[in-house]
C-alpha angles and dihedrals in degrees: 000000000000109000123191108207119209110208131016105200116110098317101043096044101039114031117020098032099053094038088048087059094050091049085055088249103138109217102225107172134027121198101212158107101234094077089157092067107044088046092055090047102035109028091174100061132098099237105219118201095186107058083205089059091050095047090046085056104124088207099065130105103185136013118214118205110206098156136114112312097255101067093052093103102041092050094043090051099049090044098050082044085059097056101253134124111255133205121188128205114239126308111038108209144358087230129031089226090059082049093054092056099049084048091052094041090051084049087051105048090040087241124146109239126182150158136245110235098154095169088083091076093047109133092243096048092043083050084040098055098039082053091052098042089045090069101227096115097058120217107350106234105165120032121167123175126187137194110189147171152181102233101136084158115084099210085195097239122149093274096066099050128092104261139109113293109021147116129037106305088075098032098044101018095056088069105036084052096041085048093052103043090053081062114048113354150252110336126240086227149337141247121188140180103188110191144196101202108153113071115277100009124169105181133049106277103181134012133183107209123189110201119189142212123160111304089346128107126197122197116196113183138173132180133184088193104066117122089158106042110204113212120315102226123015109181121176126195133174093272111019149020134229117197116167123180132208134027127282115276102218087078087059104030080055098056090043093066096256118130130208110275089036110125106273107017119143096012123136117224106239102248095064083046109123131266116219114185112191130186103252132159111299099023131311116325107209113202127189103227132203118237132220109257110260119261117198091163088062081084094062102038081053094057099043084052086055094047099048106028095034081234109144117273116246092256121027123211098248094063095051089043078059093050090063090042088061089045088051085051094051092044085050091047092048095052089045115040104241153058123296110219119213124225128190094260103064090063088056124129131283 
């Protein structure tokens, strides 16, 4: 597979283009103007200064968008036209209407489009769901889940400034939803606190999100103002509890120069590993597990497997078009004051 990849800040470089390499996709192309970089990184690459002109290559496979979140869509849109795959960086739009018509155009044109949502394959969520779907913890009733950081700095990137698109909600908050509607499905409604703590902030820099179904809550939470991060994911069950400390490490490992299949990647140290307390006889017996390695290149084995094969791609672009429905609930529920309640038929079809 030939790959042409749009963007080479953070993303591109660090995450889609390494972990391209490791699932045997070749990245052929890159869309940029850093071509120092890439050409230091990827010597092998034609280095594209017009995205139009990468997207229009006859040689390519698959486009990877990996740009600002609001030319997802555009570029999205013009590769899919051209007849190739297409995989977008979380998250997928800006608007979930602008999510329905790439998913009808992909339908229309027989490509494969998905969405990047790497954070499935973290070490602790891959420990957390094996814990769920195991059965020890009962009936989950409270699961709250938190990405946070200590950033009391605002770089000024476009991230930070008051646009479409930007701040944590939909950095952070694309994973921790994704995260919780693969496990345990679409909510019956939202509530949702969006917050500018740091001074002069322009974008939202930290949320706290309640998602409901039936009697569970889920409690979704970022900070840019944490110096002393709590637990990353508490999740309490009927019989049994699942608390699990620290980031991820491939975020890291990956910046630091380190590839999937190194010794080490992906491995948590010991003392972030979870903690499961089960109800057993005499009392609860709590237990530190060790977790699977993360595996962040599972994604793109998974979507060379599609493209080649025609086998399903590990997220499909309907779930991640749910995952900004729920964003343009919370930001509903945070101008408004109250919970947004979810019909069926907002989780219609494109």
């Amino acid at each position: 597979m030939r790959a042409g990849l749009i963007g080479y800040g953070l993303a591109g470089r660090v995450f889609h283009a390494p972990l391209m390499q490791a699932a045997g996709i070749a990245v052929a192309a890159v869309a940029t103007s850093r071509r120092e970089e890439v050409l230091a990184d990827l010597p092998g690459a034609q280095v594209e200064a017009d995205p139009q002109t990468l997207v229009a290559r006859p040689d390519l496979d698959l486009v990877v968008v990996a740009t600002p979140n609001d030319a997802h869509h555009g570029l999205a849109r013009d590769a899919l036209r051209a007849g190739k795959h297409v995989v977008v960086d979380k998250p997928f739009t800006i608007a979930s209407a602008d999510a329905d018509a790439l998913i009808g155009l992909a339908e229309e044109r027989g490509l494969i489009l998905s969405v990047f949502q790497n954070r499935r394959w973290d070490s602790g969520f891959l420990a957390l769901r094996a814990a769920i779907e195991g059965g020890g913890l009962g009936e989950i009733l409270l699961y709250q889940a938190r990405f946070d950081r200590f950033r009391p700095e605002i770089p000024g990137r476009w991230r930070d400034r008051d646009e479409p698109g930007s701040g944590v909600l939909y950095d952070l908050g694309s994973h921790l939803i994704d995260q919780a509607l693969i496990l345990f499905g679409r909510p019956d409604w939202v509530q949702a606190d969006l917050r500018r703590q740091r001074a002069g902030a322009r974008a939202v820099d930290g949320f706290h999100l309640t998602l409901a179904r039936g009697p569970l809550r889920v409690e979704l939470g970022a900070s840019l103002l944490a110096a002393s991060p709590g637990p990353t994911y508490v999740v309490h069950g009927r019989t049994g509890s699942f608390v699990k400390a620290g980031a991820d490490v491939q975020e890291d490992q990956l910046k630091a120069g380190l590839r999937p299949g190194d010794q080490g990647f992906g491995e948590e140290p010991r003392e972030t590993w979870p903690i499961v307390a089960v109800r057993a006889e005499g009392g609860l017996r709590a237990t530190t597990v060790r977790p699977p390695a993360g595996a962040y290149a599972a994604y793109y084995s998974g979507q060379r497997r599609a493209v080649e094969d025609g086998t399903p791609p590990l997220v499909a672009a309907r779930d991640a078009r749910d995952v900004i429905r729920v964003i343009e609930a919370a930001m509903t529920s945070d101008r408004e004051e109250r919970r947004i309640r979810f019909a069926a038929a907002d989780w219609a079809r494109a």
